[in-house]
N, C-alpha and C positions, 0 to 999 in steps of 0.2 A: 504494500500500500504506500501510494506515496506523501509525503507528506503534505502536499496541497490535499490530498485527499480527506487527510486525518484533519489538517486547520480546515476546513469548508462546512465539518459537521461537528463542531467543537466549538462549543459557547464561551469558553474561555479563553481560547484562542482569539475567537472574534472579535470579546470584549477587551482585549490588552490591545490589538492591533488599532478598534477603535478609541481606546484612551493613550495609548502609543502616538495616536494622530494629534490629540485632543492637546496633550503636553508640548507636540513640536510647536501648533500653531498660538498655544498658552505663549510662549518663550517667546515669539514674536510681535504677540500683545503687549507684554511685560519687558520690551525688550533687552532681553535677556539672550538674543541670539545675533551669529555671525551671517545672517542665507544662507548658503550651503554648507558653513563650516562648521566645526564641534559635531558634537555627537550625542543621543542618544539611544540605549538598548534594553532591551525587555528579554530574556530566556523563555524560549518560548514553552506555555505550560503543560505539562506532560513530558518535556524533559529538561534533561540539564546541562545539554551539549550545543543546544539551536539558538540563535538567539533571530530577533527581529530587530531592525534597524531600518530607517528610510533609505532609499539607497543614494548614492551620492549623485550630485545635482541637480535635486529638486530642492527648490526651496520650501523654506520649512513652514512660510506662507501656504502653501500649494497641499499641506500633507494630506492624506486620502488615509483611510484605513485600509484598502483594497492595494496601495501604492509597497505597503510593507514587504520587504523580500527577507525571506532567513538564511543566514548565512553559519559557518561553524569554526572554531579557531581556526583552522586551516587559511580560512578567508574565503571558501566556496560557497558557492550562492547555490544553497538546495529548494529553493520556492520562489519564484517572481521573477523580475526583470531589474536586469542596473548589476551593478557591481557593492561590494561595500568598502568605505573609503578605509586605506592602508592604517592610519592611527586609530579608527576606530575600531579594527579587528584587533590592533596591536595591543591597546590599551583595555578594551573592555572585557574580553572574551578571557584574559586570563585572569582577570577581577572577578569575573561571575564563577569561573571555574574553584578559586582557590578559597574565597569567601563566602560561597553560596548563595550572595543576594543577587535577587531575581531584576533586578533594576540598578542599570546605572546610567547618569547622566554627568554630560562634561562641556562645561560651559569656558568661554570668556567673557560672561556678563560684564558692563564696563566697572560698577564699585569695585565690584570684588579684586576684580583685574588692577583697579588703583590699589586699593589696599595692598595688594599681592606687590606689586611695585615698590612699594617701601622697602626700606631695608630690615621695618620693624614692622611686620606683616600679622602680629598676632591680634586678634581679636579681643577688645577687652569690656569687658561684663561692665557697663556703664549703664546699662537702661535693660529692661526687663527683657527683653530678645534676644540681647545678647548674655545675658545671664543664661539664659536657656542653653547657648551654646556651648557656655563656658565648659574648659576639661571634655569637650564628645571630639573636638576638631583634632585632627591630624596633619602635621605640615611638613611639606615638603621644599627643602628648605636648598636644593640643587636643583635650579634648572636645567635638564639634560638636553635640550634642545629638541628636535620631532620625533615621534616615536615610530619606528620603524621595523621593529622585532619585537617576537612575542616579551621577551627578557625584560621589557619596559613596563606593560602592565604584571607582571609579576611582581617588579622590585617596589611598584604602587601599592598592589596586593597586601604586598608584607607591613608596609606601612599603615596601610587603613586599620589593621586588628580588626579589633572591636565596635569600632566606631563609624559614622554612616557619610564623613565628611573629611573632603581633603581639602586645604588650600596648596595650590601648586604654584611657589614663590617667580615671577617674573613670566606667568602660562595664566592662570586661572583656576577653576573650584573645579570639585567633581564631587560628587555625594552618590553612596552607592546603600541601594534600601531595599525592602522587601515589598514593596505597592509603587507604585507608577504616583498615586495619591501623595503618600511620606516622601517618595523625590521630589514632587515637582515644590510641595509644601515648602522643604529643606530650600531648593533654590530660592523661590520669593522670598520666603523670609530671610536668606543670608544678604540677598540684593540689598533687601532695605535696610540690613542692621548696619551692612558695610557704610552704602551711603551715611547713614549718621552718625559714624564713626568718621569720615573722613570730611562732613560739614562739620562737626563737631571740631576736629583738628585745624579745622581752617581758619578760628578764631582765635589761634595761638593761646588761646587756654590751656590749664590742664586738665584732662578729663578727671571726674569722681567714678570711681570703680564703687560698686556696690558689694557689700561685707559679704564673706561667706557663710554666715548664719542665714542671711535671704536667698542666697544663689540658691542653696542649697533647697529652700524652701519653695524657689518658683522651680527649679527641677524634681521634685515630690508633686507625684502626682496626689491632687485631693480628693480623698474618699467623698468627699460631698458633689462633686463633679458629674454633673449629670451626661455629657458629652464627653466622658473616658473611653480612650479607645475609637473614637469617632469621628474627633478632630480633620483629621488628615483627608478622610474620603466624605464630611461634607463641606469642605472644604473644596473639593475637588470635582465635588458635584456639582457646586455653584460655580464654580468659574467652566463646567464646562455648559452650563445654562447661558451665562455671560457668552458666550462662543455659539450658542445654539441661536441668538438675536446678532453678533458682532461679524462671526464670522464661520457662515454655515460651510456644511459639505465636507466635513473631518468623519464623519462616520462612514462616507460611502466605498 
C-alpha cells in the first residue's frame, strides 16, 4: 500500500496536513516568515520515519493542505510533488528522529533574529512571558553556518534535551513540540516577548528581572485553571478561524 494511499483515508493524517497548512500561512500573518525560506515539519502520524513538509518554492502565502509532500531523512520524497529543501531534511529529520517530537518548526522571525544578534542573546524573565520561558530555552551559542548534512541536526538534537526551544545565536529560533498547536503557540509568543525585550533595551535602561519565587509561580500550573491543558489548541483554533475570514483555502 502506498502511502498516499494510507494518508487519503487517514483522518489524522488529513488533519496535520491541514493544520501543517494552517501554521505556514499563521507565520505569514504574524510575520514570522522568510517566503520560501525556513522550514516547517510535522512526522507524519502512524509513523516515525515520514515527515511532511511544504515543498520548496511555494510560498508559504500559497500553503494548501493537499500541497504537503513526505519526505524521509534520506531526503526522498515518498508522496507528492517538489523536492524538500536541503537544510530542512538536514536539520529537522534528525531532530524528530533522536527527540521524538512530532513537530518542528524553524524560523528567522525578525525579534528573535535581533535578539539572537546580540552578543548577549539570553532571554531574560522581565515581564510574565518571559518568565514562562525562563530555564525551558536552549542556546546555541556557535553559529555553524548552513546546514548541509545530517550531522547538523543531530548536534541540534543533543542540545535541545529536554526542552521545546532553541535560540540559534546569529540564525534564529526553532522550537520542536509534540502539536503543531504548542509550536506554532511557542513561536508567537517568543516573537512578542523578544520584541519587548529588545524595545525595552532601547531605552538604555536597565531591565527588572522578576524574582524567582514568581517565575517559579507563573510556570506552576494552577489547579484552579479551568483551561489546563487546552491553552495551546484553543489557541490554535482561533487563529485558524482568524485565517478561515483573512485568508481562506489552507484546508484544500
Amino acid at each position: 500500500m502506498s502511502i498516499h494511499a494510507i494518508d487519503s483515508n487517514t483522518d489524522t493524517v488529513s488533519q496535520a496536513r491541514i493544520d501543517l497548512a494552517a501554521a505556514l500561512r499563521l507565520a505569514v500573518y504574524h510575520e514570522l516568515e522568510e517566503g520560501i525560506d525556513n522550514h516547517f515539519t510535522v512526522t507524519v502520524p502512524g509513523y516515525d520515519d515520514r515527515y511532511l513538509v511544504l515543498p520548496f518554492g511555494l510560498h508559504w502565502s500559497e500553503a494548501r493542505a493537499s500541497d504537503m509532500l513526505i519526505f524521509n531523512e534520506p531526503g526522498d520524497t515518498l508522496d507528492g510533488d517538489g523536492i524538500v529543501e536541503l537544510s530542512a531534511q538536514c536539520i529537522h529529520a534528525p531532530i524528530h528522529r533522536i527527540t521524538g517530537k512530532r513537530v518542528v518548526f524553524h524560523t528567522h522571525q525578525n525579534w528573535a533574529l535581533a535578539l539572537n544578534m546580540l552578543a548577549d542573546n539570553r532571554l531574560i524573565p522581565a515581564c510574565q512571558t518571559s518568565a514562562f520561558f525562563d530555564g525551558k530555552i536552549a542556546y546555541d551559542d556557535h553559529y555553524p553556518g548552513t546546514a548541509d548534512t545530517l550531522q547538523e541536526g543531530e548536534r541540534l538534537a543533543a542540545l535541545i534535551g529536554g526542552k521545546e526551544v532553541v535560540f540559534l545565536k546569529n540564525h534564529g529560533v526553532l522550537v520542536a513540540a509534540d502539536s503543531i498547536a504548542r509550536a506554532y503557540r511557542l513561536l508567537y509568543m517568543l516573537e512578542r516577548v523578544c520584541r519587548a525585550q529588545i524595545r525595552a533595551l532601547g531605552t538604555g535602561q536597565k531591565l527588572q528581572p522578576i524574582s524567582r519565587e514568581v517565575i517559579r509561580q507563573v510556570q506552576t500550573p494552577d489547579e484552579h485553571d479551568r483551561h489546563k491543558g487546552q491553552r495551546d489548541h484553543l489557541f490554535f483554533a482561533a487563529l485558524k478561524r482568524l485565517l478561515d475570514r483573512e485568508m481562506p483555502g489552507y484546508a484544500d
